[in-house]
N, C-alpha and C positions, 0 to 999 in steps of 0.2 A: 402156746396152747393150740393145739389141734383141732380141726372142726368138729371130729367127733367130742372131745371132750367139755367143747364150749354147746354144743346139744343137749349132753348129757345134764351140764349143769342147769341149761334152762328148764329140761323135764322136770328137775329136782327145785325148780324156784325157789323164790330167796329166801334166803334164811337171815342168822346172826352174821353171817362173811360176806354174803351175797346183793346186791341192789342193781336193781333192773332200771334204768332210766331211758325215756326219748332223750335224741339229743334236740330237743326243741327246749331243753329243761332250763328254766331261769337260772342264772351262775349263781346266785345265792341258797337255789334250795340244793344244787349239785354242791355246792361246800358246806350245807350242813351234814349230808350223807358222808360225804372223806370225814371231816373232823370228828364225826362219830365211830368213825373206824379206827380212827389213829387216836383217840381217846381208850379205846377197847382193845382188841388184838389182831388188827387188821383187814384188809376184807376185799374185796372188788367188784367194780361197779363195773358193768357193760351197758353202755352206751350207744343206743340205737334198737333196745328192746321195750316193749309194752310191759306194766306190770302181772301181765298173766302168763309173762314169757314168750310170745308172740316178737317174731322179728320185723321191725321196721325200718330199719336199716340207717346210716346218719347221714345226715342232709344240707347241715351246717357249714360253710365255708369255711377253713382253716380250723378245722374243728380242734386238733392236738393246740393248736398255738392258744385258741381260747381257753383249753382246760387248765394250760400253764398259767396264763395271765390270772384267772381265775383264784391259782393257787398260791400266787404271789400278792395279790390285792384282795380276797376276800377270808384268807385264815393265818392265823397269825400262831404262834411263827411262821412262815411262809413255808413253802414246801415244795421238791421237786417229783410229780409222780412217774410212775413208771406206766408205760403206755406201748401199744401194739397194737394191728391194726387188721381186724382178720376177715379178708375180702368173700364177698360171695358164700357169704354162710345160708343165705338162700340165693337165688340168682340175683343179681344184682345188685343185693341188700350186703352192709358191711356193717361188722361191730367194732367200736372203738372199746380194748379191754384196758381198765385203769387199775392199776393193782397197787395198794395203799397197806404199806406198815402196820405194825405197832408202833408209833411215832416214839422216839427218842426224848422228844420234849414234852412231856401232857406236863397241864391239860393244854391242850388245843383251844384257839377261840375261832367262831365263826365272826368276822365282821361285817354288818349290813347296817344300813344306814346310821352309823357315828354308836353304834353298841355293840359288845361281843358277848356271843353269849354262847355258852360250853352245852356239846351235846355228845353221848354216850347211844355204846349198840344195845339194843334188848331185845331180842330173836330176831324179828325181821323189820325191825321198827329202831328209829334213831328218835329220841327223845330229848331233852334240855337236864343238864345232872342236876342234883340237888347238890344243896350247899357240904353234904355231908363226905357226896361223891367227889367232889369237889377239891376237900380237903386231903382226904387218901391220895388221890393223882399226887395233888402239891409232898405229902410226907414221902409217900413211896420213891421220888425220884427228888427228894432234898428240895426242892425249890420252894419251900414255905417262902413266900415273897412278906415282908415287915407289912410291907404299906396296907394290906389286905387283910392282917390281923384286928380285932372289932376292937376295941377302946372302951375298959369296962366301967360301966355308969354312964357312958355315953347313949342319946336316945335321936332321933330325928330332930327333938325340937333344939339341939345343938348345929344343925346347920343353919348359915342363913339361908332361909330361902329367896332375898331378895336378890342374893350372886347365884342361887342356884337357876331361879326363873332368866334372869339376866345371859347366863351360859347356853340356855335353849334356845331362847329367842333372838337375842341379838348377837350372840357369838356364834351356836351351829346355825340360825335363823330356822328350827323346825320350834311344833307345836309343844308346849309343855300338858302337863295336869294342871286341873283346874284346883286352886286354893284349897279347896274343903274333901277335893278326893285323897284322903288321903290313903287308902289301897294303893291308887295306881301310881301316886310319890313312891311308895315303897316296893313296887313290884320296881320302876325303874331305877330306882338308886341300888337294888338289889342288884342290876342286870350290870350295872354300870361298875361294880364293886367298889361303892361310898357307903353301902351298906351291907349288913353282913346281920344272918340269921342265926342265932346260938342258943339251939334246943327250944324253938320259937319266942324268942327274946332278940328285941333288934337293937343294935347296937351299930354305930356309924363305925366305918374304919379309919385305920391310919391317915390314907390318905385323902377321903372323904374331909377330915375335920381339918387337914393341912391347905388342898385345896380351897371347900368354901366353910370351915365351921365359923360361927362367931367367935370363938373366941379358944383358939387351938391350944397357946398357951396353957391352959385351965389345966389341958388333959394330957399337951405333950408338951412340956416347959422348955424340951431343947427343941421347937420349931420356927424359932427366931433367928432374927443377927444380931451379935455383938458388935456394934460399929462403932468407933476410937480415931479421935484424928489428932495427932499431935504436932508439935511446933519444933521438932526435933527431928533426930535420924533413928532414933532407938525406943522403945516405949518405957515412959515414963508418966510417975502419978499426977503430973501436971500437963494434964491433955486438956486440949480446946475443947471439945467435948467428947462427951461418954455416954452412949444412948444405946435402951435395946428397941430394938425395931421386932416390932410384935405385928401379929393377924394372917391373914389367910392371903395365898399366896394369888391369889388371881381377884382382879380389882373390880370395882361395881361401876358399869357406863351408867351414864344418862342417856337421853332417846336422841339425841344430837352427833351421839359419839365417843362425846368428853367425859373425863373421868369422874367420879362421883365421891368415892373412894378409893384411895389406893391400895395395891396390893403392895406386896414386900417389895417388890422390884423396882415402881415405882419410890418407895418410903427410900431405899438405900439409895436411888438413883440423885434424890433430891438430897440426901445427905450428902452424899457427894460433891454436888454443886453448891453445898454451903460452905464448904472445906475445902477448894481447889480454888485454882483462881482463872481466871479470862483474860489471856494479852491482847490490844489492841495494838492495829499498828495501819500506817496507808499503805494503800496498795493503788496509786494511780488516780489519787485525789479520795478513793473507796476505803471505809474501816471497815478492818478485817479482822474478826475475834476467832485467836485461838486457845484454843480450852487445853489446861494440863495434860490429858489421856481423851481419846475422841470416844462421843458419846456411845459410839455401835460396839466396841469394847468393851466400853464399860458395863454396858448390858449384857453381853452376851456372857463376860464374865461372871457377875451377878449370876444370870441366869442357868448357869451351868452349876455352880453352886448348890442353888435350890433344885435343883431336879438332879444330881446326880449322888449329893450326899447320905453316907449313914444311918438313916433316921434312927436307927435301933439301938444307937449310941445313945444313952442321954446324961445329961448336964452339962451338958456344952450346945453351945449356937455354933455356927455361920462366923468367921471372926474377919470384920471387915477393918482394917486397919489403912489409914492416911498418915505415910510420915511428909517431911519438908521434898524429900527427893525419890518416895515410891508409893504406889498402892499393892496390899497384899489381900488377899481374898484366900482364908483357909476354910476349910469344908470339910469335919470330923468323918475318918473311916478313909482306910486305905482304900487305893483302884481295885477293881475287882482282880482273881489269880490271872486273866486272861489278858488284863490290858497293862503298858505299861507306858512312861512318858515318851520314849519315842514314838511307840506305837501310837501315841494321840496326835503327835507332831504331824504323824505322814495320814492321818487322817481314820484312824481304829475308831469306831462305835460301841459304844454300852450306851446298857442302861440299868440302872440298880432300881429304879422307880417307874417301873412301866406307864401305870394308871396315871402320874403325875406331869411323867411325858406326853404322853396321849392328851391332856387338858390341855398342858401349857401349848401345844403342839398348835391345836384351837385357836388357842389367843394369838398364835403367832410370836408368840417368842421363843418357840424353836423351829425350827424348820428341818423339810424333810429329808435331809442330807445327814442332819444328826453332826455334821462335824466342824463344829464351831472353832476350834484351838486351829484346823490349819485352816480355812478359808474367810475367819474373821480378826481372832483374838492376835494373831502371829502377823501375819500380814496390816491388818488396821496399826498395829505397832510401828515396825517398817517403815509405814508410809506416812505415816506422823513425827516424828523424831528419828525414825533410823535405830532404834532400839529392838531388841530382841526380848519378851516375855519369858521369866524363867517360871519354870514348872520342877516343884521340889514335892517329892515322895516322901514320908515317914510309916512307921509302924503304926501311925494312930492321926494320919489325917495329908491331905492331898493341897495344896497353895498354887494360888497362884500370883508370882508379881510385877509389876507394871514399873516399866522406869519415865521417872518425868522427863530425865534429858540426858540424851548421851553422855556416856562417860568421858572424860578429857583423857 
């Protein structure tokens, strides 16, 4: 762009393509104005002007490097813009010009503090889309996500709210709503997509009633685990036990820390430990307990499970199986087209469950590497028995299994 034509366009102020920013501008209100472009049909922000079009030039130290970070930490999908740098547009004054797509992925989310929230161009004003906008983004470019679909007959008073206040306060530690406001519960579960608006009728979604509902089963019967531990090498109708591990996938603390209830991760974890065993043995006068499959494994397995499975499959759970000499952990629905098991081995990320990600993320039972299979699952094996985790593909669900002890 040419000085003249970067002139031009400030006489011509901003429009539906156009936003005039200081660069003094907070990185969250500068990443609602991009995600509202790349929601819409693109647009470009000059950086270093007043909004009456008036040049002040940018002032910012490492101003490009911030616009990146910006773009990588505050919109999701993340995004690389394109930028140039056009010196002396008055004397001494420079514009930073940012020129932004039509994004590939809509909808776009803006993230600021622990919420995303989707914003749209409407002439020269960038706005928050409505639920209807919303949807068109998801249809137009195929990415109807399950989890985000509302669950019919379901209402607010289907979550608990003793895990939801729980998740504000003691897991992000910000402020909730107060008990009886119940507008601004619903403006935030709205924001959060645990709730979802249809033709002003509110209904919890997918993943809403997966993470905190009371009682998820009611409404999505495959959001359990089938867990089976048997006394053999093969499944058979004479198992030690047969239990479904039922409720909401993130657990309720006490003000101490400790758990109150458990979530699924927990419920399968301790199944586990009823169905494996503990060798003791000395170690220099010292007992030293070693467990079947080491705990951080066994979690992370679990946990990959519930956040990466199917949900749109149903009548089928989570199938967590205990024989004499493996554990298997299947999780209905192939990998997505994009990943495959090697691909997970050297360390490839998805996510089939964004919203589900994002909570458990929270809790800390994922972490932000996202790749668990090489730098936990594969390795914690290894260095425990010297075994190697296989990872087995089908047409209709993803396994994984654990060997108690090397093979002879």
């Amino acid at each position: 762009m040419t000085k003249t034509e970067l002139l031009e366009l400030l006489r011509n102020g901003e429009n539906s393509g156009m936003e005039f920013k200081r660069d003094d501008v907070e990185n969250h209100v500068l990443a609602k104005e991009i995600v509202a472009f790349l929601n819409f049909q693109g647009g470009i922000v000059l950086l270093g002007v007043d909004d009456d079009g008036s040049v002040r030039g940018t002032t910012r130290t490492n101003l490009e490097e911030w616009v990146v970070e910006l773009c990588r930490r505050k919109i999701e999908p993340a995004i690389i813009p394109y930028m140039s740098c056009l010196k002396n547009v008055e004397p001494g004054k420079d514009v930073l010009i940012i020129r932004i797509p039509a994004g590939p992925n809509k909808p776009y989310a803006r993230v600021h503090n622990d919420r995303r929230n989707y914003f749209i161009r409407v002439g020269s004003t960038s706005r928050e889309a409505t639920q209807e906008e919303l949807q068109r983004m998801f249809q137009a470019l195929g990415r109807i996500q399950y989890g985000m679909k509302p669950v019919p007959g379901s209402t607010m008073q289907d979550m608990d709210f003793r895990r939801l206040k729980n998740y504000f306060s003691k897991v992000l530690e910000i402020e909730h709503p107060k008990d009886n406001d119940s507008n601004e519960w619903e403006r935030l579960l709205l924001n959060l997509e645990l709730l979802s608006d249809v033709d002003g009728v509110m209904a919890v979604t997918v993943d809403g009633l997966l993470l905190f509902g009371k009682n998820p089963a009611h409404f999505l019967p495959q959001s359990g685990i089938r867990a089976i531990a048997y006394d053999s090498t093969e499944p058979s109708y004479a198992a030690r036990e047969d239990l479904e591990i039922k409720g909401a996938l993130t657990p309720l603390y006490a003000g101490d820390g400790g758990i109150i209830e458990s979530g699924l991760v927990e419920q399968a974890l301790e199944f586990i430990r009823r169905n494996t065993r503990v060798q003791s043995h000395l170690d220099r006068g010292r007992r030293v307990d070693r467990l079947d499959y080491p705990e951080q494994v066994l979690r992370e397995t679990i946990v990959n499970a519930l956040v990466h499975r199917d949900y749109s499959i149903a009548g089928t759970d989570i199938i967590l199986e205990i024989f004499v000499d493996r554990l298997e952990v299947t999780s209905p629905g192939r990998l997505p087209n994009t990943a495959t098991v090697e691909a997970l081995k050297i360390g490839f990320r998805y996510a089939r469950n964004q919203t589900i990600v994002n909570v458990m993320r929270d809790y800390h039972y994922v972490d932000f590497r996202g790749m668990g299979i090489r730098y936990k699952i594969i390795p914690g094996m290894l260095a425990h028995n010297g075994t190697e985790p296989d990872f087995i593909e089908t047409d209709h669900s993803f396994t994984v299994r654990l060997w108690k002890e090397k093979k002879q």
